[in-house]
Structure formats: structure tokens, C-alpha cells
C-alpha positions in Angstrom: 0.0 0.0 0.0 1.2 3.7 -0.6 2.5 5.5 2.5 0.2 8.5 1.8 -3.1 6.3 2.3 -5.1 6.9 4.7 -7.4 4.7 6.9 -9.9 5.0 9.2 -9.9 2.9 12.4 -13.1 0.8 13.6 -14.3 2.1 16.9 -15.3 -0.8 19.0 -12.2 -2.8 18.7 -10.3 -0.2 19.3 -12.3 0.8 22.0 -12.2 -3.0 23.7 -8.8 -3.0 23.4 -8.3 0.3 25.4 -11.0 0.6 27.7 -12.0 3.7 25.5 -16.2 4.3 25.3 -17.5 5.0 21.6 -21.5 5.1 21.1 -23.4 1.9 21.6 -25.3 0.6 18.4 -28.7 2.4 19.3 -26.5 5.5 19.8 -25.4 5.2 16.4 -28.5 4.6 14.6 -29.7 7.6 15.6 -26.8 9.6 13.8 -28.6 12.0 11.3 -27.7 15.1 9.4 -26.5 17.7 11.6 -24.3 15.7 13.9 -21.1 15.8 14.4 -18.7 12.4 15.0 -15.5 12.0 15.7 -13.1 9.3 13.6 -10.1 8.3 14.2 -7.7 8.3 10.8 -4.1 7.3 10.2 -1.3 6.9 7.6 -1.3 3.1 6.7 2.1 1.8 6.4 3.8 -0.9 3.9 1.5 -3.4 5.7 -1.7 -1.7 5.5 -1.9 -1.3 8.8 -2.3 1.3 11.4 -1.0 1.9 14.6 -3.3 3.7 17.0 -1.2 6.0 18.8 0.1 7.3 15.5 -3.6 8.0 14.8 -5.4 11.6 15.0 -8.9 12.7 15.6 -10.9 14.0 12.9 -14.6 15.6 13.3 -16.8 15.1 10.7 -20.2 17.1 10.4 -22.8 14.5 8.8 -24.9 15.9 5.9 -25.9 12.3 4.5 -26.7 9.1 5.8 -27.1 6.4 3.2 -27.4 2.9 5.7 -24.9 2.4 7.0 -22.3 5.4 5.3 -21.9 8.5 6.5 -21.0 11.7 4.4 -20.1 14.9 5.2 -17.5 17.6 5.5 -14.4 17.2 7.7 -14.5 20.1 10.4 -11.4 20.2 12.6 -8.4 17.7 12.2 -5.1 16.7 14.0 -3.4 16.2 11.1 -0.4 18.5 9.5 -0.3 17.7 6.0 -1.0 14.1 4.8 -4.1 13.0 5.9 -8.0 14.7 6.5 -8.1 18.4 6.5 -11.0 20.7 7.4 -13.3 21.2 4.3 -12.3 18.0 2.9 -15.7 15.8 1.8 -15.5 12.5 2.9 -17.5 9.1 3.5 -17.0 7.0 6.2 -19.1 3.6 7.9 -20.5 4.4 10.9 -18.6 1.7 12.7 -15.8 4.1 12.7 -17.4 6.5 14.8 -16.0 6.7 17.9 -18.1 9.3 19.2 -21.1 11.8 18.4 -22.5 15.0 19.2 -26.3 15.9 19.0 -27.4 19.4 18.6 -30.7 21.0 19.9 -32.9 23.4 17.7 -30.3 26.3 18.5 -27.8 24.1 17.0 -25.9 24.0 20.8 -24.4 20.3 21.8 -26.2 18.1 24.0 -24.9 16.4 26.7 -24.0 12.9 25.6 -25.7 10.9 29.1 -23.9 7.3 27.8 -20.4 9.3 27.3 -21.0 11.3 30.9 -21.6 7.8 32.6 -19.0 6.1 31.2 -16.6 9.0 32.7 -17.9 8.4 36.0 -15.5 6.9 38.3 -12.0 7.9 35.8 -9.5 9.8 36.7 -8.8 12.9 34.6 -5.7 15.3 34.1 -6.4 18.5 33.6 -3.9 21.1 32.6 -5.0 25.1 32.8 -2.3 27.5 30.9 -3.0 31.2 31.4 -1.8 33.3 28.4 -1.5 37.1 28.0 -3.0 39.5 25.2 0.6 38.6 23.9 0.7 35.0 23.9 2.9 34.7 26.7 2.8 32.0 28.9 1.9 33.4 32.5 1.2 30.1 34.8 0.3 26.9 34.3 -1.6 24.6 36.6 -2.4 21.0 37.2 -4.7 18.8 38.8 -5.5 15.4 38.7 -9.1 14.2 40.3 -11.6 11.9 40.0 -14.7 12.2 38.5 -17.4 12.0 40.7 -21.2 12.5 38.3 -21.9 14.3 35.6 -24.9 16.0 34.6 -25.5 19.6 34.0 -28.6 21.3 35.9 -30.4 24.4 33.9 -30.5 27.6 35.5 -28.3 31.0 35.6 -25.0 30.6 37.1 -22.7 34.5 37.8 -19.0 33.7 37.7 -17.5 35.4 40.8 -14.6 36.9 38.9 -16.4 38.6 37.0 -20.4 38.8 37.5 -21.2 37.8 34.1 -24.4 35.4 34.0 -24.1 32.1 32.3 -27.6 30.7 31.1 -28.3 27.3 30.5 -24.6 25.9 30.1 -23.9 23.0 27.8 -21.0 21.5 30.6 -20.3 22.8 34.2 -17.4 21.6 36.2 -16.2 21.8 39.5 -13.0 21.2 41.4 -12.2 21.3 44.8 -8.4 21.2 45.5 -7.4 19.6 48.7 -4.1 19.4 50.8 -2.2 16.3 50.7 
């Protein structure tokens, strides 16, 4: 096979293998223009093969579905030059997605329950990097935590810094950092 082919992996193996989530099969059969899945695509090598952590993400926003195909136009991508890029058209099976984002009437994500439950009990790094006007680096902090539920409750929410009011969020989190 050419070294500039590229392949897109199947989600549940991949998935089993790593103790990843990706949608169950009723989550997928919902998929529908309008949402957005995530793929997983890489450069095959002389064997055909692909190996994962050489992979990269790549968002696709569905336009089509034809059974069980997917088309639609590639919206953000890892890659650098070989590969997916945004604004590319592509097809793709839909047991490559590896996850999917539904939108309400607004066109704002909803919360994906399966994904948020699946998170539930993992520990999670987070890394915050506060940047200047310039682009320079000011501090950076880390945390590590693990999470404890997920689920998002309406209502208006004024951040402290600042006392702007936040309606309806997609996501809230919080974190409570404790001595050791």
C-alpha cells in the first residue's frame, strides 16, 4: 500500500482494546444530518496497517446518511499535511465513529448521558495555561481528580470573577483542591 493512504480505524475494537467508550449501536443509529462524529484516521504503512497511537482525531459534520455510510464535510483535524483536513468531503461507515455529538434546535451540543456515565469513576488530568494578550505564557496549573457525576442542571450561574451570568450551560465543572 502507498505510505500517503489513509485509513480510518473501527471504533469498537479499538475501544475493547483500550478501555476507550465509543457510542453503543442504538446510539449510532440515531446519527442524522446535523451531527457531528468524531473518527479516528491514520497513515497506513507498507503493511496496511495502522497503529493507534500514530492516529489523529478527525470531526466530521454529517450531511448524508445512506445505511450504514456517512457523508459529510471534515471540520477540525489533528493532522499537519498528509491526511483529512477541514473542508475535505469525505465518506466513512458508521462503525468508525467513535463518538457523536447531537445538537438541539439552536444548533448547541447536547450532553451525551452514555459518554457522561461512562466518565464516571475515571481519573482525569487536567492542565490550565493562562496566556497574556501577547501569547505569553503566565502560569500553568495542574490537577488530577476523579470524576465524581456528571450532569449539567439548567439555570443562571454568575461567575465570581467577573459577575457575568451564564444561562443554561452546555458542561459545568467543578473542582475542589485539597491538601495532601
Amino acid at each position: 500500500m502507498a505510505g500517503n493512504t489513509v485509513v480510518l480505524l473501527a471504533a469498537a475494537s479499538v475501544a475493547r482494546h483500550l478501555g476507550w467508550w465509543c457510542p453503543a449501536a442504538d446510539l449510532l443509529g440515531r446519527i442524522g444530518p446535523g451531527c457531528e462524529v468524531k473518527l479516528r484516521a491514520g497513515i497506513a504503512e507498507e503493511d496496511g496497517g495502522v497503529a493507534v497511537e500514530r492516529t489523529r482525531a478527525v470531526w466530521l459534520s454529517v450531511d448524508q446518511v445512506e445505511e450504514r455510510l456517512l457523508y459529510g464535510t471534515v471540520t477540525e483535524s489533528s493532522f499537519d499535511n498528509d491526511g483529512y483536513r477541514a473542508g475535505d468531503r469525505i465518506k466513512a461507515e458508521v462503525d468508525r465513529v467513535f463518538d457523536v455529538v447531537f445538537h438541539d434546535a439552536d444548533g448547541r451540543p447536547l450532553l451525551n448521558e452514555d459518554r457522561a456515565r461512562f466518565a464516571i469513576g475515571k481519573r482525569v488530568l487536567v492542565g490550565v495555561t493562562e496566556v497574556s494578550a501577547a501569547a505569553e505564557v503566565l502560569e500553568q496549573h495542574q490537577f488530577v481528580g476523579v470524576i465524581e457525576e456528571a450532569e449539567v442542571p439548567p439555570g443562571e450561574y454568575r461567575l465570581r470573577s467577573t459577575g457575568q451570568v451564564v444561562t443554561n450551560p452546555d458542561f459545568t465543572m467543578t473542582w475542589e483542591r485539597r491538601g495532601h
